[in-house]
C-alpha positions as CSV (number, residue, x, y, z in Angstrom):
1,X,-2.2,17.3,29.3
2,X,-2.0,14.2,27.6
3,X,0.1,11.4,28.2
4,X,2.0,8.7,25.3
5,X,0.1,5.6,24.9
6,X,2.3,2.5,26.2
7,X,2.2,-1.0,25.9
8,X,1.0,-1.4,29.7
9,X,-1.8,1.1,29.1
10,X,-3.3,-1.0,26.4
11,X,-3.1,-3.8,27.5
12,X,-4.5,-2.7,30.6
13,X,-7.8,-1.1,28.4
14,X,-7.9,-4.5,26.3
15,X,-8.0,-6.4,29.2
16,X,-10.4,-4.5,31.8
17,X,-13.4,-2.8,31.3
18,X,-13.1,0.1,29.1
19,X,-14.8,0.7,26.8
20,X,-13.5,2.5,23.7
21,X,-11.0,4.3,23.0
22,X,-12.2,7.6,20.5
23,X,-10.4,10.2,19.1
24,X,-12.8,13.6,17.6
25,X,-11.1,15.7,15.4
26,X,-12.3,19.4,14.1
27,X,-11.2,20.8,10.9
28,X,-12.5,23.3,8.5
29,X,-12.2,23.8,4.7
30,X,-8.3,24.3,3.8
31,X,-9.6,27.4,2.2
32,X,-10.5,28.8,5.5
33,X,-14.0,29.4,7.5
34,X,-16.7,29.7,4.6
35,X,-14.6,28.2,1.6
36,X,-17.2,25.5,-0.3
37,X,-16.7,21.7,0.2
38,X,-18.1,18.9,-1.7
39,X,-19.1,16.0,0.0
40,X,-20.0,13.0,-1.7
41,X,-22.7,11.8,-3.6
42,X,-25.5,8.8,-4.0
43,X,-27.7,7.6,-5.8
44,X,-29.9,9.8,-7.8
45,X,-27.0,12.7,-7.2
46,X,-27.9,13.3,-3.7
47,X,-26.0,14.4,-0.9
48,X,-26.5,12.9,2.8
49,X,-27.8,15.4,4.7
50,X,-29.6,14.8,7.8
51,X,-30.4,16.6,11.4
52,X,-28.6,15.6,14.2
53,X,-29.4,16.4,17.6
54,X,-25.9,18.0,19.2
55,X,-25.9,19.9,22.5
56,X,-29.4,19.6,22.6
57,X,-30.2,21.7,19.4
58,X,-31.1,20.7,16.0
59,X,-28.4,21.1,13.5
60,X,-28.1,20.8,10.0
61,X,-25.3,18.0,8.8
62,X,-24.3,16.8,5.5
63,X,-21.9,13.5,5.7
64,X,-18.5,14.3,4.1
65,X,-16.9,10.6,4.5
66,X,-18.5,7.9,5.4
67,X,-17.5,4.9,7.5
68,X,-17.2,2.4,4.3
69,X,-15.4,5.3,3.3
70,X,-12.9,5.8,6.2
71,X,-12.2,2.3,6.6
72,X,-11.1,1.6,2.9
73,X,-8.9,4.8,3.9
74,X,-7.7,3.5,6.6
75,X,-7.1,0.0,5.0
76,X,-4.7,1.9,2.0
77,X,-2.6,3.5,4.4
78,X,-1.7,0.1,6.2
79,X,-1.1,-1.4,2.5
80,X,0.9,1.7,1.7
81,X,2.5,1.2,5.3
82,X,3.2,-2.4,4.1
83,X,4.4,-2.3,1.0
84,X,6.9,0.4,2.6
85,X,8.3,-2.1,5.3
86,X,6.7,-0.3,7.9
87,X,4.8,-3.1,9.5
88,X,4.3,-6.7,9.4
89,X,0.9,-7.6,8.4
90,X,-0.9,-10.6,6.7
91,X,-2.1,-9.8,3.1
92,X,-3.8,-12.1,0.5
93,X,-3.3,-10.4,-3.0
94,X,-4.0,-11.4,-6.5
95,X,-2.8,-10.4,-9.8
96,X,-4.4,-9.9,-12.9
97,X,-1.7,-10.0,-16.2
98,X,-1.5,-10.1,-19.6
99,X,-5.1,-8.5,-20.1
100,X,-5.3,-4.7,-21.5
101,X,-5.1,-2.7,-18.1
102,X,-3.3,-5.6,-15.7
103,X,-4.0,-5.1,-12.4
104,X,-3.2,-6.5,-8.4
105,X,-5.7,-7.1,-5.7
106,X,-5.5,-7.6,-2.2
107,X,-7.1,-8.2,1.0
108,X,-6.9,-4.3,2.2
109,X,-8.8,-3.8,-0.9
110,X,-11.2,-6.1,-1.8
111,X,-15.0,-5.0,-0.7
112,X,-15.5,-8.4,1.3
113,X,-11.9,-8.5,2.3
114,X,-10.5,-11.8,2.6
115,X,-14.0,-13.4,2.3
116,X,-14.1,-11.3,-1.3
117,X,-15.4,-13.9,-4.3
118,X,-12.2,-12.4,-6.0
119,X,-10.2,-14.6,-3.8
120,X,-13.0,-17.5,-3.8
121,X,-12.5,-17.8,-7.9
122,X,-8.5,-17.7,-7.6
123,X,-6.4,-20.5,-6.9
124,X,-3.5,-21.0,-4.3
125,X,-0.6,-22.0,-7.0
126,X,1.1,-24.4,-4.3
127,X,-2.1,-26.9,-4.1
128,X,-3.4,-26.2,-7.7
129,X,-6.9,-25.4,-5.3
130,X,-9.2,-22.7,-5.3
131,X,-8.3,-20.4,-2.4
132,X,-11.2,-21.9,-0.3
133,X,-10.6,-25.3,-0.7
134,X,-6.8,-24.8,0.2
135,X,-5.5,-25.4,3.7
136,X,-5.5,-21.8,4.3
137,X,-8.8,-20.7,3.3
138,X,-10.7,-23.6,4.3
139,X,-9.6,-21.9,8.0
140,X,-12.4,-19.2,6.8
141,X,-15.3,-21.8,6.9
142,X,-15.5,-22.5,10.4
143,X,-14.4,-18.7,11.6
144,X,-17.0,-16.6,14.3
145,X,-16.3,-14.9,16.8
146,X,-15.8,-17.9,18.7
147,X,-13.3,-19.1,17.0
148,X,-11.3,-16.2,15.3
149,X,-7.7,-17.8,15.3
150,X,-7.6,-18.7,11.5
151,X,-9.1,-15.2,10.3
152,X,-6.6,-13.6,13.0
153,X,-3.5,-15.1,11.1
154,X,-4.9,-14.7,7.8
155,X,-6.5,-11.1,7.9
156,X,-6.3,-9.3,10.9
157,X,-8.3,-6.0,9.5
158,X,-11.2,-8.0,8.7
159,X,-12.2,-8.8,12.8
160,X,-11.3,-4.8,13.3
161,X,-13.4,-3.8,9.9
162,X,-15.9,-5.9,9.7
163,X,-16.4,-8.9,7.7
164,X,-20.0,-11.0,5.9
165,X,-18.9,-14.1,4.7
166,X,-21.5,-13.7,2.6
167,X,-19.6,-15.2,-0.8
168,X,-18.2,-18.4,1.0
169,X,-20.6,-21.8,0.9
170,X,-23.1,-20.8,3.5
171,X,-24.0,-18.0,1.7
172,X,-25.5,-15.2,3.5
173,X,-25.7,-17.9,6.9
174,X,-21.8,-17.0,6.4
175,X,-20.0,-15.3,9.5
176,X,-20.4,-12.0,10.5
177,X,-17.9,-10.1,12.3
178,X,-19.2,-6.2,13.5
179,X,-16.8,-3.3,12.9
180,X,-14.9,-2.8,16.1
181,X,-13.4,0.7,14.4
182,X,-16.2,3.5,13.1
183,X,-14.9,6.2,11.5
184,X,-17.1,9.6,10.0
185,X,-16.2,13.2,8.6
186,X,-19.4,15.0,9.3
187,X,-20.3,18.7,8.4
188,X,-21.7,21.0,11.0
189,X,-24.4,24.0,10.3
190,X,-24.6,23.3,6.6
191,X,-25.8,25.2,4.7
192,X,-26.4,24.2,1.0
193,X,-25.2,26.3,-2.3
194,X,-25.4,26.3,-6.1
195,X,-22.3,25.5,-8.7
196,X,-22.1,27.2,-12.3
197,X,-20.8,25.2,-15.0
198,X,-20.2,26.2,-18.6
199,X,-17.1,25.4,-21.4
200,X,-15.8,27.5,-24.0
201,X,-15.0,25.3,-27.4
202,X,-11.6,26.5,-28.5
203,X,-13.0,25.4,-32.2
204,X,-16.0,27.8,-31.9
205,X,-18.0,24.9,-33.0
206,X,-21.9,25.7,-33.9
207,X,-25.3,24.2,-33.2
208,X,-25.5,25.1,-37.0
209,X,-22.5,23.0,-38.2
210,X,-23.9,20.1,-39.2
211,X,-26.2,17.2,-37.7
212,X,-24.2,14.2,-36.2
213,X,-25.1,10.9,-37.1
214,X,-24.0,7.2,-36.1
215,X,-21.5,6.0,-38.1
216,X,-22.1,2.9,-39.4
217,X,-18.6,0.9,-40.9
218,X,-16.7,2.1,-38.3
219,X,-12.9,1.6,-37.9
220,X,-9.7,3.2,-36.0
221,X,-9.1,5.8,-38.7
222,X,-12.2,7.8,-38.4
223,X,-14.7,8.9,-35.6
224,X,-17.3,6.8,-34.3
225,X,-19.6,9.6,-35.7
226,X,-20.3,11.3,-39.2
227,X,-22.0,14.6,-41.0
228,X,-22.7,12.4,-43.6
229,X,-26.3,11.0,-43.6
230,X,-25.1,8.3,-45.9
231,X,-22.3,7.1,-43.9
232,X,-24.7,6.8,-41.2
233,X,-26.2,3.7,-39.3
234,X,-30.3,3.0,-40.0
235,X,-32.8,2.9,-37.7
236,X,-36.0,0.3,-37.8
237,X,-37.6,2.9,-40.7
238,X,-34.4,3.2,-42.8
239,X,-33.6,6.5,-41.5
240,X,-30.2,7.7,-40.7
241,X,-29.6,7.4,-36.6
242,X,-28.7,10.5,-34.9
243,X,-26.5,10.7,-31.8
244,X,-29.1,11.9,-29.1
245,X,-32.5,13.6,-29.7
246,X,-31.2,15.8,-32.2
247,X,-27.9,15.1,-33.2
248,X,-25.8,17.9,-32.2
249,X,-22.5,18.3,-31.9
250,X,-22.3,18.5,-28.4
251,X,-23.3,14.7,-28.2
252,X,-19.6,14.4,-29.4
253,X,-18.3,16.6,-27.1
254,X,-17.7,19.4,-29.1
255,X,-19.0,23.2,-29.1
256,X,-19.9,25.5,-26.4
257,X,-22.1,24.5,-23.3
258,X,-24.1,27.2,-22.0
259,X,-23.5,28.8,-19.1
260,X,-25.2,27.6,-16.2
261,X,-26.4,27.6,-12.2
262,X,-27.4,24.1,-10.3
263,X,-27.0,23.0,-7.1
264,X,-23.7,22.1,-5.7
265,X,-21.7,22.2,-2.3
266,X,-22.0,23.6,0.7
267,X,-20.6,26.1,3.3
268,X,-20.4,24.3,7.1
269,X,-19.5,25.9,10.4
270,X,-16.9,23.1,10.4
271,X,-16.5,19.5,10.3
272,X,-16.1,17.0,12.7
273,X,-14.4,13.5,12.3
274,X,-15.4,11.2,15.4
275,X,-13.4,8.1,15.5
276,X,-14.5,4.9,17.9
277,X,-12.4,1.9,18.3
278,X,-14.8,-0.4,20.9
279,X,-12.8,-2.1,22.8
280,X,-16.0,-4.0,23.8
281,X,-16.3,-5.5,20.5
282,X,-12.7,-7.2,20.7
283,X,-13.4,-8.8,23.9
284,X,-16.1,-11.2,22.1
285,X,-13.2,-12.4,20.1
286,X,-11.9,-16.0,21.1
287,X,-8.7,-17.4,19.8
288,X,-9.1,-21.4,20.7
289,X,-6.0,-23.5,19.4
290,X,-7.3,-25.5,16.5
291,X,-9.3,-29.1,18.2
292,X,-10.2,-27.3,21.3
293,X,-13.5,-25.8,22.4
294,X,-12.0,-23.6,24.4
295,X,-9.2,-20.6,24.5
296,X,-6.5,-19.6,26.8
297,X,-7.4,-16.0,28.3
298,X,-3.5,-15.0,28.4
299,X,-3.6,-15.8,24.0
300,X,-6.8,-14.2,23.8
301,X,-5.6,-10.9,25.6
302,X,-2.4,-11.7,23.3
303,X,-4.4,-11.2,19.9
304,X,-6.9,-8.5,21.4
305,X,-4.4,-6.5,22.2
306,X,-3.0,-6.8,18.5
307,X,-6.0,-5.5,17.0
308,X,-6.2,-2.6,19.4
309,X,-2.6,-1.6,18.5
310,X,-3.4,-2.3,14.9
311,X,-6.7,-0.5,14.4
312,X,-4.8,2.3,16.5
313,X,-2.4,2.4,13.6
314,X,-4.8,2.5,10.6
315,X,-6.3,5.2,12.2
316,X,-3.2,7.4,13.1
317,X,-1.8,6.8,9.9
318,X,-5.0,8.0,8.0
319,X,-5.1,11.1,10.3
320,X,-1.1,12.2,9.4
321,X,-1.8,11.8,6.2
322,X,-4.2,14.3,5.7
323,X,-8.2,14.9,4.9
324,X,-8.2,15.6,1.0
325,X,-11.1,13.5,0.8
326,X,-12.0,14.2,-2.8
327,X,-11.9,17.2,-5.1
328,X,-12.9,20.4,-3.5
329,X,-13.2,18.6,-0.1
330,X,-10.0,19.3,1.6
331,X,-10.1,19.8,5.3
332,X,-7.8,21.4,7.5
333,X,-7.2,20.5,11.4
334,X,-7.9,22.7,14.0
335,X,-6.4,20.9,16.7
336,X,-4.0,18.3,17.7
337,X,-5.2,14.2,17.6
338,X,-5.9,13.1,20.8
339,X,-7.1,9.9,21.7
340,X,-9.1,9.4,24.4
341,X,-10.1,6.4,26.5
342,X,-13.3,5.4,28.4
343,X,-12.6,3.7,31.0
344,X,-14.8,4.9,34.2
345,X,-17.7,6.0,33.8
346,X,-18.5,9.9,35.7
347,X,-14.9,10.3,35.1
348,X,-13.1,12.4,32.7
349,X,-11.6,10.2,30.2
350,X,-7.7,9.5,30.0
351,X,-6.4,11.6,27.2
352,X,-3.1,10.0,24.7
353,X,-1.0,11.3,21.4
354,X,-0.4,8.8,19.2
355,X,1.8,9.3,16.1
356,X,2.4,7.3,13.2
357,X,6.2,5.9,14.6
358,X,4.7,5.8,18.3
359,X,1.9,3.6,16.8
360,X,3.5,1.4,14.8
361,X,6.5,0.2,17.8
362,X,3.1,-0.2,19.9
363,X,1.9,-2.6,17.5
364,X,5.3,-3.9,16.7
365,X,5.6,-4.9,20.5
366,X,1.9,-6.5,21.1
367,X,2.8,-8.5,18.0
368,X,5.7,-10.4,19.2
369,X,4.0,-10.5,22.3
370,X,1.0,-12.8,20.4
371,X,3.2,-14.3,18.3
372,X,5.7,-15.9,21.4
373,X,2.1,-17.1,22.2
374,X,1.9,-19.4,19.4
375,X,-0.6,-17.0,17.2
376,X,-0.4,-17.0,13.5
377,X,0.6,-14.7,11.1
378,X,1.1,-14.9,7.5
379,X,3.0,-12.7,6.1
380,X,1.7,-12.9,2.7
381,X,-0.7,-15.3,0.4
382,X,-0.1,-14.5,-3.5
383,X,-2.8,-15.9,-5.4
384,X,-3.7,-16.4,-9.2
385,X,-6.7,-16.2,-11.1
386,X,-8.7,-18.9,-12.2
387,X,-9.0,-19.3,-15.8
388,X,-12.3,-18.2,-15.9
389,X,-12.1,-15.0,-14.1
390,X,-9.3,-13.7,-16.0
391,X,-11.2,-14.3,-18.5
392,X,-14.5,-12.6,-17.2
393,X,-11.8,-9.6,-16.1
394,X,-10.6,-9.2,-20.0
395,X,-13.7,-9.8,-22.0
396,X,-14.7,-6.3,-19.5
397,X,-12.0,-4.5,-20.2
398,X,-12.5,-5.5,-24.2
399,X,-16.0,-4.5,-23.9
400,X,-15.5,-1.1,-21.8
401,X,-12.2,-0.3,-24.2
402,X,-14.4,-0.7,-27.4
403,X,-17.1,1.0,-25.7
404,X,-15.3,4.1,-25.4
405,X,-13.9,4.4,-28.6
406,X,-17.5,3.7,-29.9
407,X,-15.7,0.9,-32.3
C-alpha cells in the first residue's frame, strides 16, 4: 500500500541519506499489445536500439524518449503550469516582434536554459545592459555548486536539469551543474518492422507530362518552376536547368509516387519509463548568502528541499498528462505512478502517490518555507532583444520564407 508524500517525509529524504527517489512506469501502445510505435530518430535516419542486460538476460531495446527529451517535457508542463497560475516559479523570457513569424522565448525553453546565448545577446530594458552584464545575470558568473544561491533564485530547473555555462565568458571552463532528474521511455523485446508509403495524385499527373525546369524571372504570380525550356534558368553550358536529375514532376510535388516497402517501427513487449530524481545530487548544492564562504545548513536544507518538491512536480505533471510522444508513438499505462524512495539499503523501498494538486501544495509549502529563510525568487525577468539578434532572427525567417516559395 502506498502512502501520500508529506512535507515531513521530504524533508526527512532531503535531509538524511536517501538516496533517490524513482518512479517506473509500464505502458504499452494505446492500440493495445502488438500495435506499431515509432520511436525517434537520429542522424542518418536511425533509430536507438541497443541490448540491455535486464534480469539477467539479453534484451532487445529501442529508446522511445530520451532524457533531453523528457526533460524539455517536463520543463513545458511547468511553463504550461505557470502561465496557468498554478505555481510560482522564476522565468527569464524574451520576445521576438515585428519580424514575419514573432515569437517568445524563455528559460523552460531555451537549450542552455538560463545560460542560453539567447539571453546573453538580449538586454535587461531597466539597465539598458546585456542580460549578463546586468545585476541579475552577472549572479550567473560566479554560480557552482558551491555557490548556487543566485542560479536558485533565478532558475530553479536549471540545478534540477542540468546546466553548461558553456555560452557565458569562460567558455566551456563555464559551470556545470549534473542532472539531478533522469528521465527515459524505453522499449522492451523489440522487434523491428517495415512501413509502406505511396500517394495517389488527385490530378493524375504523368511522368510523360512534360519536363520541369527552373524558372528563371520568378515572381508571386507564377510557380517557381516552368515547362517551358525558354522560361528556364541556364546552367554553366547554356542549357536550360532541370529540377533534380531529370526534371520530373514529382520534383514539384506533383504526380503519383509509387507504392512502396522500407523499414519503419517496431512492435515491443512493452515500454518502460524509469524516472530518478537523486537526492544525492542536491545535497552538493550550497546556498551561501552573498560575501560569505560559507552556508547555513538549515537554508541549504530550505532550497534542497525546493528542488525536490519541484522536480517532483515536473515529473507528476508530465506523467498526468499523458505519453503521446510523437505521431504513432502513443503509450498507454498499465499501472498506477508510484514513487518510490531509497532510503536503506536491504530494505524494501517506501512506496508514495503523488498527483498533480498533491504535488504542487508540497512544493507550494517547501517554498515559503525557503523563502521565510531569506532565499530568492524572481518571479519573472522579461528581456528584449538586442538589435543585432533581431536582426539575425528576421534576416532567417526572410531567407527560409523565400526559400520555400523558391522566390
Amino acid at each position: 500500500m502506498s502512502d501520500a508524500l508529506t512535507l515531513d517525509v521530504l524533508k526527512a529524504a532531503v535531509t538524511g541519506h536517501a538516496s533517490a527517489f524513482r518512479c517506473i512506469t509500464e505502458y504499452q501502445p494505446a492500440g493495445g499489445p502488438g500495435d506499431k510505435v515509432f520511436p525517434p530518430t537520429y542522424e542518418g535516419g536511425r533509430y536507438a536500439v541497443e541490448t540491455r542486460i535486464i534480469g539477467g538476460q539479453p534484451v532487445p531495446c529501442v529508446l522511445l524518449d530520451s532524457v533531453q527529451s523528457q526533460a524539455n517535457r517536463m520543463e513545458m508542463s511547468l511553463l504550461d503550469a505557470v502561465e496557468s497560475g498554478q505555481i510560482r516559479l522564476p522565468v527569464v523570457s524574451v520576445k521576438f516582434e515585428d519580424i514575419p513569424k514573432p515569437l517568445r522565448v524563455t528559460s523552460l525553453e531555451a537549450p542552455h536554459r538560463v545560460a542560453d546565448a539567447i539571453f546573453r545577446d538580449s538586454l535587461v530594458p531597466a539597465e539598458g545592459k546585456l542580460f549578463r552584464q546586468s545585476t541579475k545575470g552577472r549572479l550567473l558568473d560566479t554560480m557552482e555548486p558551491g555557490n548556487a544561491r543566485g542560479l536558485f533564485g533565478l532558475c530553479p530547473t536549471a540545478l534540477i536539469f542540468g546546466l553548461w555555462d558553456s555560452t557565458g565568458p569562460r567558455g566551456g571552463l563555464g559551470a556545470k551543474f549534473q542532472r539531478a532528474m533522469v528521465s527515459e521511455i524505453v522499449g522492451y523485446h523489440a522487434q523491428d518492422g517495415v512501413r509502406t508509403s505511396s500517394r495517389i495524385d488527385p490530378l493524375q499527373i504523368t511522368l510523360a507530362a512534360g519536363t520541369i525546369y527552373e524558372r528563371a524571372a520568378k515572381s508571386a504570380a507564377v510557380p517557381h518552376w516552368t515547362l517551358d525550356s525558354g522560361s528556364a534558368e541556364k546552367d554553366g553550358k547554356g542549357q536550360p536547368l532541370k529540377l533534380g536529375e531529370k526534371g520530373k514532376p514529382s520534383e514539384v510535388n506533383h504526380g503519383n509516387v509509387t507504392p512502396g516497402i522500407e523499414s519503419g517501427g517496431f512492435t515491443i513487449g512493452k515500454a518502460v519509463q524509469t524516472t530518478v530524481l537523486s537526492l544525492v545530487a542536491l545535497r552538493r548544492l550550497s546556498f551561501p548568502t552573498a560575501g560569505y564562504a560559507v552556508s547555513d545548513p538549515g537554508v541549504d536544507a530550505a532550497a534542497r528541499t525546493v528542488l525536490a518538491a519541484l522536480g517532483l512536480a515536473a515529473a507528476v505533471m508530465v506523467r498526468a498528462g499523458g505519453a503521446d510522444l510523437r505521431s504513432r508513438c502513443h503509450l498507454f499505462p498499465t499501472g498506477p505512478f508510484v514513487w518510490e524512495l531509497l532510503d536503506n539499503p536491504c530494505e524494501k523501498p517506501r512506496s508514495f502517490i503523488l498527483d498533480p494538486n498533491q504535488a504542487v501544495a508540497l512544493f507550494d509549502q517547501t517554498l515559503a518555507e525557503a523563502l521565510s529563510k531569506g532565499l530568492p525568487w524572481e518571479e519573472k525577468l522579461d528581456l528584449v532583444p538586442s538589435d543585432d539578434l533581431l536582426q539575425l532572427v528576421r534576416n532567417s525567417q526572410e531567407l527560409l520564407a523565400a526559400n520555400r516559395s523558391g522566390s
